[in-house]
ZAFIGU-318341 format. One record per residue (C-alpha): residue in one letter; x, y, z. Coordinates in nm, 3 decimals. Example, Ala and Ser with C-alpha at 12.3 -4.5 7.8 and 13.67 -1.06 7.14 Angstrom:
# residues 2
> a	1.230	-0.450	0.780
> s	1.367	-0.106	0.714
END
This chain:
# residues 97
> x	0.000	0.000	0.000
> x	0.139	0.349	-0.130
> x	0.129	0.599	0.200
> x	0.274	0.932	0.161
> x	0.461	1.100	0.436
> x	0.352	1.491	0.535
> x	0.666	1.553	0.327
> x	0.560	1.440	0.036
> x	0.219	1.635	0.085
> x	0.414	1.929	0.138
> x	0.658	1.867	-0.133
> x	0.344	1.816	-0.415
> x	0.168	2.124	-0.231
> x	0.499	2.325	-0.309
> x	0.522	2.216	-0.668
> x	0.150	2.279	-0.707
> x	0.164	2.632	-0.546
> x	-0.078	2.553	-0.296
> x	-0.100	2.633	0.035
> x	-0.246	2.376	0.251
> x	-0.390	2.380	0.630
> x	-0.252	2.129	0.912
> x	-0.587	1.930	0.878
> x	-0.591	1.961	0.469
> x	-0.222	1.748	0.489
> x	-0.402	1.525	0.667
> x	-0.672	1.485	0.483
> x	-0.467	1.469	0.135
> x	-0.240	1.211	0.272
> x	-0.500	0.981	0.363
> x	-0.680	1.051	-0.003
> x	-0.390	1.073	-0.201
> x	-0.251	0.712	-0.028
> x	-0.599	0.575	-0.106
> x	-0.578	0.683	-0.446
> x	-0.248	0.567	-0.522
> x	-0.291	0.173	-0.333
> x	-0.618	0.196	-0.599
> x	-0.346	0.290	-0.889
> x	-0.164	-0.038	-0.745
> x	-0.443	-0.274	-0.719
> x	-0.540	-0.159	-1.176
> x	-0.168	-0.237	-1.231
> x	-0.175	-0.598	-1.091
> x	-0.470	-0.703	-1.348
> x	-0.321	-0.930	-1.614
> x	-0.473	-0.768	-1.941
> x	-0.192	-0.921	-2.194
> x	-0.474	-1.128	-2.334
> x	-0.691	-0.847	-2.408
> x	-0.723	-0.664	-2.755
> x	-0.650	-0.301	-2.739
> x	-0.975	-0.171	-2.843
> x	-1.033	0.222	-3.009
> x	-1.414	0.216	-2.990
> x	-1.681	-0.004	-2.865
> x	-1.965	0.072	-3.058
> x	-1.863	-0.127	-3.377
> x	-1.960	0.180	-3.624
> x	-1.657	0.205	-3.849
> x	-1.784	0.581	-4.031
> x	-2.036	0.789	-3.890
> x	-1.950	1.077	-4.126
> x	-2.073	1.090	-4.469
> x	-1.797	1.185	-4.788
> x	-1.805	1.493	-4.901
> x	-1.954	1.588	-5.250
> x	-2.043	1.867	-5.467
> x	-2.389	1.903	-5.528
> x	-2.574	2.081	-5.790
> x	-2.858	2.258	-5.657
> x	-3.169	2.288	-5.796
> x	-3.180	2.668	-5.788
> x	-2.933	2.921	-5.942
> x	-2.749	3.234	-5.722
> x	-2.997	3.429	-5.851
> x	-3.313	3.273	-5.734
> x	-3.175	3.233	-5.391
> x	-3.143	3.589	-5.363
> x	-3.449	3.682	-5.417
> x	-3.571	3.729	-5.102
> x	-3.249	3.927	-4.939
> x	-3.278	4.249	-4.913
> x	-2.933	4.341	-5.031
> x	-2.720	4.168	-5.189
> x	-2.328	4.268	-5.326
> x	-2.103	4.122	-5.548
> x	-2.232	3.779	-5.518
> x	-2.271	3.762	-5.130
> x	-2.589	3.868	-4.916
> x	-2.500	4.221	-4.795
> x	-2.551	4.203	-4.425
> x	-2.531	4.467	-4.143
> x	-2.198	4.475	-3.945
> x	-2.206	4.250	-3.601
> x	-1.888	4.426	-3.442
> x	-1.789	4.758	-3.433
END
Protein backbone atom coordinates (compact mmCIF):
# COMPACT_ATOMS: atom_id res chain seq x y z
CA UNK A 1 0.00 0.00 0.00
CA UNK A 2 1.39 3.49 -1.30
CA UNK A 3 1.29 5.99 2.00
CA UNK A 4 2.74 9.32 1.61
CA UNK A 5 4.61 11.00 4.36
CA UNK A 6 3.52 14.91 5.35
CA UNK A 7 6.66 15.53 3.27
CA UNK A 8 5.60 14.40 0.36
CA UNK A 9 2.19 16.35 0.85
CA UNK A 10 4.14 19.29 1.38
CA UNK A 11 6.58 18.67 -1.33
CA UNK A 12 3.44 18.16 -4.15
CA UNK A 13 1.68 21.24 -2.31
CA UNK A 14 4.99 23.25 -3.09
CA UNK A 15 5.22 22.16 -6.68
CA UNK A 16 1.50 22.79 -7.07
CA UNK A 17 1.64 26.32 -5.46
CA UNK A 18 -0.78 25.53 -2.96
CA UNK A 19 -1.00 26.33 0.35
CA UNK A 20 -2.46 23.76 2.51
CA UNK A 21 -3.90 23.80 6.30
CA UNK A 22 -2.52 21.29 9.12
CA UNK A 23 -5.87 19.30 8.78
CA UNK A 24 -5.91 19.61 4.69
CA UNK A 25 -2.22 17.48 4.89
CA UNK A 26 -4.02 15.25 6.67
CA UNK A 27 -6.72 14.85 4.83
CA UNK A 28 -4.67 14.69 1.35
CA UNK A 29 -2.40 12.11 2.72
CA UNK A 30 -5.00 9.81 3.63
CA UNK A 31 -6.80 10.51 -0.03
CA UNK A 32 -3.90 10.73 -2.01
CA UNK A 33 -2.51 7.12 -0.28
CA UNK A 34 -5.99 5.75 -1.06
CA UNK A 35 -5.78 6.83 -4.46
CA UNK A 36 -2.48 5.67 -5.22
CA UNK A 37 -2.91 1.73 -3.33
CA UNK A 38 -6.18 1.96 -5.99
CA UNK A 39 -3.46 2.90 -8.89
CA UNK A 40 -1.64 -0.38 -7.45
CA UNK A 41 -4.43 -2.74 -7.19
CA UNK A 42 -5.40 -1.59 -11.76
CA UNK A 43 -1.68 -2.37 -12.31
CA UNK A 44 -1.75 -5.98 -10.91
CA UNK A 45 -4.70 -7.03 -13.48
CA UNK A 46 -3.21 -9.30 -16.14
CA UNK A 47 -4.73 -7.68 -19.41
CA UNK A 48 -1.92 -9.21 -21.94
CA UNK A 49 -4.74 -11.28 -23.34
CA UNK A 50 -6.91 -8.47 -24.08
CA UNK A 51 -7.23 -6.64 -27.55
CA UNK A 52 -6.50 -3.01 -27.39
CA UNK A 53 -9.75 -1.71 -28.43
CA UNK A 54 -10.33 2.22 -30.09
CA UNK A 55 -14.14 2.16 -29.90
CA UNK A 56 -16.81 -0.04 -28.65
CA UNK A 57 -19.65 0.72 -30.58
CA UNK A 58 -18.63 -1.27 -33.77
CA UNK A 59 -19.60 1.80 -36.24
CA UNK A 60 -16.57 2.05 -38.49
CA UNK A 61 -17.84 5.81 -40.31
CA UNK A 62 -20.36 7.89 -38.90
CA UNK A 63 -19.50 10.77 -41.26
CA UNK A 64 -20.73 10.90 -44.69
CA UNK A 65 -17.97 11.85 -47.88
CA UNK A 66 -18.05 14.93 -49.01
CA UNK A 67 -19.54 15.88 -52.50
CA UNK A 68 -20.43 18.67 -54.67
CA UNK A 69 -23.89 19.03 -55.28
CA UNK A 70 -25.74 20.81 -57.90
CA UNK A 71 -28.58 22.58 -56.57
CA UNK A 72 -31.69 22.88 -57.96
CA UNK A 73 -31.80 26.68 -57.88
CA UNK A 74 -29.33 29.21 -59.42
CA UNK A 75 -27.49 32.34 -57.22
CA UNK A 76 -29.97 34.29 -58.51
CA UNK A 77 -33.13 32.73 -57.34
CA UNK A 78 -31.75 32.33 -53.91
CA UNK A 79 -31.43 35.89 -53.63
CA UNK A 80 -34.49 36.82 -54.17
CA UNK A 81 -35.71 37.29 -51.02
CA UNK A 82 -32.49 39.27 -49.39
CA UNK A 83 -32.78 42.49 -49.13
CA UNK A 84 -29.33 43.41 -50.31
CA UNK A 85 -27.20 41.68 -51.89
CA UNK A 86 -23.28 42.68 -53.26
CA UNK A 87 -21.03 41.22 -55.48
CA UNK A 88 -22.32 37.79 -55.18
CA UNK A 89 -22.71 37.62 -51.30
CA UNK A 90 -25.89 38.68 -49.16
CA UNK A 91 -25.00 42.21 -47.95
CA UNK A 92 -25.51 42.03 -44.25
CA UNK A 93 -25.31 44.67 -41.43
CA UNK A 94 -21.98 44.75 -39.45
CA UNK A 95 -22.06 42.50 -36.01
CA UNK A 96 -18.88 44.26 -34.42
CA UNK A 97 -17.89 47.58 -34.33
Amino acid sequence: MAKLTQEDILHLAKLSRLELSEDEIVQFQQEISTILSYVEELQSVDVSKLTPTTQVTGLRSVTRPDEIRQLPYSQTELFMNTPETENGYIKVKRVLS
